[in-house]
C-alpha positions in Angstrom: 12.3 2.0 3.9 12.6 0.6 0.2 9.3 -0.6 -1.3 9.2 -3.6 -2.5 6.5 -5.1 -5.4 5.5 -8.0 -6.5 7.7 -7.2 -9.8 10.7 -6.4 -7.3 10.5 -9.6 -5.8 9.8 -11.6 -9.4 12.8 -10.2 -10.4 14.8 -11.3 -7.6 13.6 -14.9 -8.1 14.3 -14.8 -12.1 18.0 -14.0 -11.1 18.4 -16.5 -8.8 17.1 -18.7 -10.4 18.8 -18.2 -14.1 22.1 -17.8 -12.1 21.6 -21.1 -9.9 20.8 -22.5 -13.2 24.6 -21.3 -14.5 26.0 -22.5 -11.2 25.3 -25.7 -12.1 26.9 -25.9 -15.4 29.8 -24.1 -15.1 32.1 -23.3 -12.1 32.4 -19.1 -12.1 33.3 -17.7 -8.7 30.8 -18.3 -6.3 31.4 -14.6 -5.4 30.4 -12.9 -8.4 27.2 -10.8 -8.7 24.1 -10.9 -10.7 23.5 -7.5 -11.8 19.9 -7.5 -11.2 20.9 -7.9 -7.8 23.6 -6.0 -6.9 22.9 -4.6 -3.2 25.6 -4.0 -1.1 29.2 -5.4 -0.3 27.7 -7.4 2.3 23.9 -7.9 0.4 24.8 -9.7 -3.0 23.3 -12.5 -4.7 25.1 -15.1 -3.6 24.3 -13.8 0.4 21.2 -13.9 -0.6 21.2 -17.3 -1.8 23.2 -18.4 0.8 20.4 -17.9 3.4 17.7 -19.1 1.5 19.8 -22.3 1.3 20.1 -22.3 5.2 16.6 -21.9 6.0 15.9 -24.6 3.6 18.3 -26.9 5.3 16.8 -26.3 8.4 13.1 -27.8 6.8 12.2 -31.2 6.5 11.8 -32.2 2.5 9.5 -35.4 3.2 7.2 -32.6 5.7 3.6 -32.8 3.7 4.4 -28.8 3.5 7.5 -28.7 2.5 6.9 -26.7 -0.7 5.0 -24.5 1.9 7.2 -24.1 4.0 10.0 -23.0 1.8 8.0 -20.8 -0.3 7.6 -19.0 3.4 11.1 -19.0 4.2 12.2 -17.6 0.5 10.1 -14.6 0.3 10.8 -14.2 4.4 15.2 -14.4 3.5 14.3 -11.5 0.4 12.8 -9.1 3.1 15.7 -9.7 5.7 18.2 -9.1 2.3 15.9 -6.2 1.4 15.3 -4.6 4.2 17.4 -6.0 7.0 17.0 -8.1 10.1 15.0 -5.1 11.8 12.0 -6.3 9.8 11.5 -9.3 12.1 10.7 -6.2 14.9 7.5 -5.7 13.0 4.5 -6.6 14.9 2.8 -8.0 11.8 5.9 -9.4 9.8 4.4 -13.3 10.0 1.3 -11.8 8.9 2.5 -9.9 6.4 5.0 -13.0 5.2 2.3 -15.2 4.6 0.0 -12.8 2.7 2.5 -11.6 0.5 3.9 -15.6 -0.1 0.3 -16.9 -1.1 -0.2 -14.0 -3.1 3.3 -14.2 -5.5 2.3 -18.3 -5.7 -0.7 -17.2 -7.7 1.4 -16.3 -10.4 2.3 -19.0 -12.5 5.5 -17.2 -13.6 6.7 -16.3 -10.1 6.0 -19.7 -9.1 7.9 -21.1 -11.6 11.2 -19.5 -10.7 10.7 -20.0 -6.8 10.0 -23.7 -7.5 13.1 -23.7 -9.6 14.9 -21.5 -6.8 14.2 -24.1 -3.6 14.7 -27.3 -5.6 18.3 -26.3 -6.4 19.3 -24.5 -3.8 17.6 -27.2 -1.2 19.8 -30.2 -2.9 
C-alpha cells in the first residue's frame, strides 16, 4: 500500500485547487491532467475532483458543520483515489479519517487550499 503524508496530501490539495482556480478562467478540456496528479487512466485529477464534488453535493451548505463535514469527505475521496475503495474495508478507516482531517486543518496552509478546494467545487 502507498504511504501517504501530510505533504502528499498538501500537494494534492494545492493542485486542485490552483487547477479549479484555472477552470474558472479559462475553458481547457475538462479531461486534461494536472501533473502533480497524474495516477492512472482511470485515477486523474479531474476523477478526483469529480468525487469530491459528489460527496459535497450530497451535504447540506446551511448544516452548522458544513465546513466539517466537507473537510471529512475531501480527505476521505483522496484515500479512496489513493488507495482505492478497499480502504473503506478497514476496521478503523472513520477513525483514521477524522484524525488525519483535524490534524491537516491545523495547518494554516493546507487549510487554505481545502477551503479554496470545497468552496469551488461545492458551487
Amino acid at each position: 500500500m502507498t504511504k501517504i503524508t501530510t505533504t502528499h496530501i498538501s500537494e494534492v490539495f494545492k493542485s486542485l485547487s490552483s487547477s479549479a482556480s484555472k477552470g474558472r478562467q479559462s475553458t481547457e478540456s475538462k479531461t486534461s491532467k494536472t501533473p502533480e496528479l497524474q495516477h492512472t487512466a482511470t485515477r486523474n485529477a479531474e476523477h478526483l475532483k469529480q468525487s469530491i464534488r459528489t460527496r459535497l453535493k450530497g451535504l447540506q451548505k446551511q448544516a452548522p458543520d458544513f465546513e466539517k463535514q466537507a473537510q471529512l469527505a475531501a480527505i476521505q475521496e483522496v484515500f479512496f483515489w489513493e488507495f482505492g475503495e478497499d480502504i473503506l474495508n478497514h476496521n478503523d478507516f472513520k477513525h483514521i479519517s477524522r484524525t488525519v482531517t483535524e490534524s491537516l486543518v491545523e495547518n494554516d496552509e493546507l487549510k487554505m487550499h481545502l477551503a479554496e478546494v470545497i468552496d469551488t467545487l461545492s458551487e
